[in-house]
Wavefront OBJ file of the C-alpha trace (Angstrom):
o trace
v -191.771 -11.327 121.637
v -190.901 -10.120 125.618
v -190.008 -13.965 126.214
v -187.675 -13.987 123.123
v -186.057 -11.132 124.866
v -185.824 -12.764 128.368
v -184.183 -15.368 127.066
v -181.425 -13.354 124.830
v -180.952 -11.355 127.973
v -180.406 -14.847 130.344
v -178.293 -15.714 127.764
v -176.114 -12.856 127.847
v -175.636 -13.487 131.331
v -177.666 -10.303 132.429
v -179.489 -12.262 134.685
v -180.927 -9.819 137.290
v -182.262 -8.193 134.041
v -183.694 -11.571 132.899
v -185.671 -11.926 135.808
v -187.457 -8.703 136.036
v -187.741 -9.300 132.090
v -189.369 -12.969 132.451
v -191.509 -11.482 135.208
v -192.764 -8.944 132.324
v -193.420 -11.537 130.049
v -196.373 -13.333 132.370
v -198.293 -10.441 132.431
v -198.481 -10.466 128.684
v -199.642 -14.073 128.165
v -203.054 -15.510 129.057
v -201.458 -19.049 128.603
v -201.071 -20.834 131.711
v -198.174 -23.187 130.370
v -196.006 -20.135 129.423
v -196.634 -18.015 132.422
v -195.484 -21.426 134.301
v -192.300 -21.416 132.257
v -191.385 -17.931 132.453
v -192.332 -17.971 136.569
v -190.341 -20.771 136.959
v -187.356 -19.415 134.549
v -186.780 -16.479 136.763
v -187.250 -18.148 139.996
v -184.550 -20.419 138.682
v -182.272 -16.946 137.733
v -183.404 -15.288 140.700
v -182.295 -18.369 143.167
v -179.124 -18.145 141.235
v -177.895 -14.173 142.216
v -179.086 -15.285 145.827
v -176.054 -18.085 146.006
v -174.507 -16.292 143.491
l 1 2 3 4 5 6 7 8 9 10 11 12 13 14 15 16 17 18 19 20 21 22 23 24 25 26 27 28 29 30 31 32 33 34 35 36 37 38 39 40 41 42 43 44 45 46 47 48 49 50 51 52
């Protein structure tokens, strides 16, 4: 459910909001594949309000 929500907030373009909310959703998944995803989902976001 909180990664559902990262991503409708990425998509919204609320991006600094989508990384502290993709950065929520690791601590609520045991599954290494996902947190990998989600880590790498925000660094992606976060890399982009740093150039941005």
């Amino acid at each position: 459910m909180v990664r559902a929500a990262s991503i409708a907030v990425a998509r919204l373009g609320r991006d600094a909001e989508a990384v502290d909310a993709y950065r929520t959703a690791v601590a609520f998944t045991d599954n290494a594949a996902e947190q990998a995803f989600l880590t790498a989902r925000a660094a992606v976001l976060s890399a982009c309000l740093s150039s941005g």
